[in-house]
C-alpha positions as CSV (number, residue, x, y, z in Angstrom):
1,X,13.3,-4.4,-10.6
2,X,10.4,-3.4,-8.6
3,X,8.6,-0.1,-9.3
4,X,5.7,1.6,-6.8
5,X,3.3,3.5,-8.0
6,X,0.4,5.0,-6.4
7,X,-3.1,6.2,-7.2
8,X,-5.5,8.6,-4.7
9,X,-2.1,9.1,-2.0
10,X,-1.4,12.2,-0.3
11,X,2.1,13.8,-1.2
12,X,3.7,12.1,1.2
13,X,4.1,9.2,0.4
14,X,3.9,9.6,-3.6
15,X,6.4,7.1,-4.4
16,X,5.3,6.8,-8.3
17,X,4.8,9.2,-11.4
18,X,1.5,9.9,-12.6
19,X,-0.4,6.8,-13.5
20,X,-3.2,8.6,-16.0
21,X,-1.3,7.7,-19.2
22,X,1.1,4.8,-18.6
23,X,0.3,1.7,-20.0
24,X,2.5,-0.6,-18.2
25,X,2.2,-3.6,-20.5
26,X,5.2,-1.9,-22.3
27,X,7.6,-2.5,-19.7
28,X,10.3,-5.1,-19.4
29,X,9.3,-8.8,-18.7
30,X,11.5,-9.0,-15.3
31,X,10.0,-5.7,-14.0
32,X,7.2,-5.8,-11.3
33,X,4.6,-3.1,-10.2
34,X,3.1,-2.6,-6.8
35,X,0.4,-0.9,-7.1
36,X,-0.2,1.3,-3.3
37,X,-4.9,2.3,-3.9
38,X,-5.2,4.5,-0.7
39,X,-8.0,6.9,-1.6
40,X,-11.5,6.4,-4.1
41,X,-11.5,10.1,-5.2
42,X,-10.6,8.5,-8.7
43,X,-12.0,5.0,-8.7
44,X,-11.9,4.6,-12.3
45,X,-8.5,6.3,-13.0
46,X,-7.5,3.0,-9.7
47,X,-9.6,0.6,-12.0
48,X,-7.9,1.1,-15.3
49,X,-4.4,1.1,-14.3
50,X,-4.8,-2.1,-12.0
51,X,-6.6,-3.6,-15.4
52,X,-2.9,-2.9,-16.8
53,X,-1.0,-5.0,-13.9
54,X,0.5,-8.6,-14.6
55,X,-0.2,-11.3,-12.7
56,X,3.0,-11.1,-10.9
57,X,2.3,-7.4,-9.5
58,X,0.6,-6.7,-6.4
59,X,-2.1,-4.2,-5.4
60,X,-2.1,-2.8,-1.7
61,X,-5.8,-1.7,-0.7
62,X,-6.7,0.8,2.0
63,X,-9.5,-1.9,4.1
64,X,-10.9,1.2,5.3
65,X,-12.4,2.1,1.7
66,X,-14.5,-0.8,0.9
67,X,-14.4,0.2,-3.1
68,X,-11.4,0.1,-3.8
69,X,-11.3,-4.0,-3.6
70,X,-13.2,-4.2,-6.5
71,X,-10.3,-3.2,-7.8
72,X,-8.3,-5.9,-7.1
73,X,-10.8,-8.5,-8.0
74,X,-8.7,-11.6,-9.3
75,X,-5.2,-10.3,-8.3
76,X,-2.4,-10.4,-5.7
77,X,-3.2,-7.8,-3.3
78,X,-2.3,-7.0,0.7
79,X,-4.5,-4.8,2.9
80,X,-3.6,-2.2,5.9
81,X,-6.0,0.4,7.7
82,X,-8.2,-0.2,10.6
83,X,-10.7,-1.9,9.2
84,X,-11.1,-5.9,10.3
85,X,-8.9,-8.7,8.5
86,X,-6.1,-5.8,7.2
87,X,-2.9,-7.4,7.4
88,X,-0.9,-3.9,8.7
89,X,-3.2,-1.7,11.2
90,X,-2.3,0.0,14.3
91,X,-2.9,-0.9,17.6
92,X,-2.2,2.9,19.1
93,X,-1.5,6.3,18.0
94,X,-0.1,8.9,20.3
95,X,0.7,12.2,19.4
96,X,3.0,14.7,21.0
97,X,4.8,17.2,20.6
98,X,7.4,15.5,19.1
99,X,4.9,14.2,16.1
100,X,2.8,11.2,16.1
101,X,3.7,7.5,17.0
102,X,1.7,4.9,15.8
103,X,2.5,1.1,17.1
104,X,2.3,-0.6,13.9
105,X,1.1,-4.5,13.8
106,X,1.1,-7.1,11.3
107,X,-1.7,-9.1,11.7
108,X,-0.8,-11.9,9.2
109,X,2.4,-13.5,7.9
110,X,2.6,-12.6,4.4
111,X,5.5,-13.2,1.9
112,X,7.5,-10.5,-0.2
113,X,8.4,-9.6,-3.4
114,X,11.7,-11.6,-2.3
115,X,9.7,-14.6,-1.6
116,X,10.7,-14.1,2.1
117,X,8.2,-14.6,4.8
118,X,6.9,-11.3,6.8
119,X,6.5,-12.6,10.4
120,X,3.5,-11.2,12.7
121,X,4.8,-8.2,14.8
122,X,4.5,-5.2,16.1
123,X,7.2,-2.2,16.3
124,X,6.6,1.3,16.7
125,X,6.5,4.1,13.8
126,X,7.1,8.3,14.3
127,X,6.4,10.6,11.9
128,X,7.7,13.9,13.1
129,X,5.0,16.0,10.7
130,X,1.7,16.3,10.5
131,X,0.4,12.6,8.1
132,X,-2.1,10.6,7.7
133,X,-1.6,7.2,9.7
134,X,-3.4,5.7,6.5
135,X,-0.7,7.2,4.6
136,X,2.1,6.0,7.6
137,X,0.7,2.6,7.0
138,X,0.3,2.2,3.3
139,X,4.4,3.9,2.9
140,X,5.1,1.0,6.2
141,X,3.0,-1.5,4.4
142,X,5.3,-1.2,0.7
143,X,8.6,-1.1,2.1
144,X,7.3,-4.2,4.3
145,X,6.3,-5.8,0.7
146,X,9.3,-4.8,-1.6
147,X,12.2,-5.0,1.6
């Protein structure tokens, strides 16, 4: 079993429960934790609970917010955002009337939780309210990783 958690994410895409007082070495030995770090407004709240991960969980970092690697010094971890050498960014975003559309790329092959190798691509995205595309590519980014 795979559970997502997130730390600093809008609502949108807040996948977990509140990370302030879990300690996740409790859980099961089969379970795994990805961790989604999309925001530094709580640095230390994102350092201690990736100090809690295993070595078979996996951190996704926002490139775009250069602190929150520090983070994920010494573990598995994936990158999106704009910023050079993410692995998901966008090459476009349009917005109309119908929401916005952002082209989403994966720069780099990376495997999944299942082992299974994520090709390099590209493929478009709408959201038909009002987000973040940090937020579109972080939710993209996880169900990439744990599909």
């Amino acid at each position: 079993m795979t559970q997502v958690f997130t730390v600093g994410v809008s609502r949108f895409i807040n996948f977990g429960l509140s990370v302030s007082k879990m300690d996740l070495r409790k859980r099961p030995s089969g379970e795994r934790v990805v961790a989604v770090l999309n925001s530094a407004e709580d640095i230390e709240l994102a350092r201690r609970f990736t100090q809690s991960l295993r070595e078979s969980d996996i951190i996704l970092i926002n490139s775009d917010i250069r602190e929150l690697y520090e983070c994920a010094k010494g573990r598995r971890f994936l990158t999106y955002g704009f910023g050079r050498g993410a692995c998901v960014s966008a090459s476009s975003i349009v917005s109309s009337d119908f929401g916005t559309t952002v082209q989403v790329c994966v720069m780099r092959a990376f495997r999944n939780l299942s082992g299974q190798k994520v090709i390099e691509q590209e493929f478009p995205v709408t959201a038909s309210q009002e987000i973040q595309v940090s937020d579109i590519l972080a939710s993209i980014s996880t169900f990439l990783l744990c599909n």
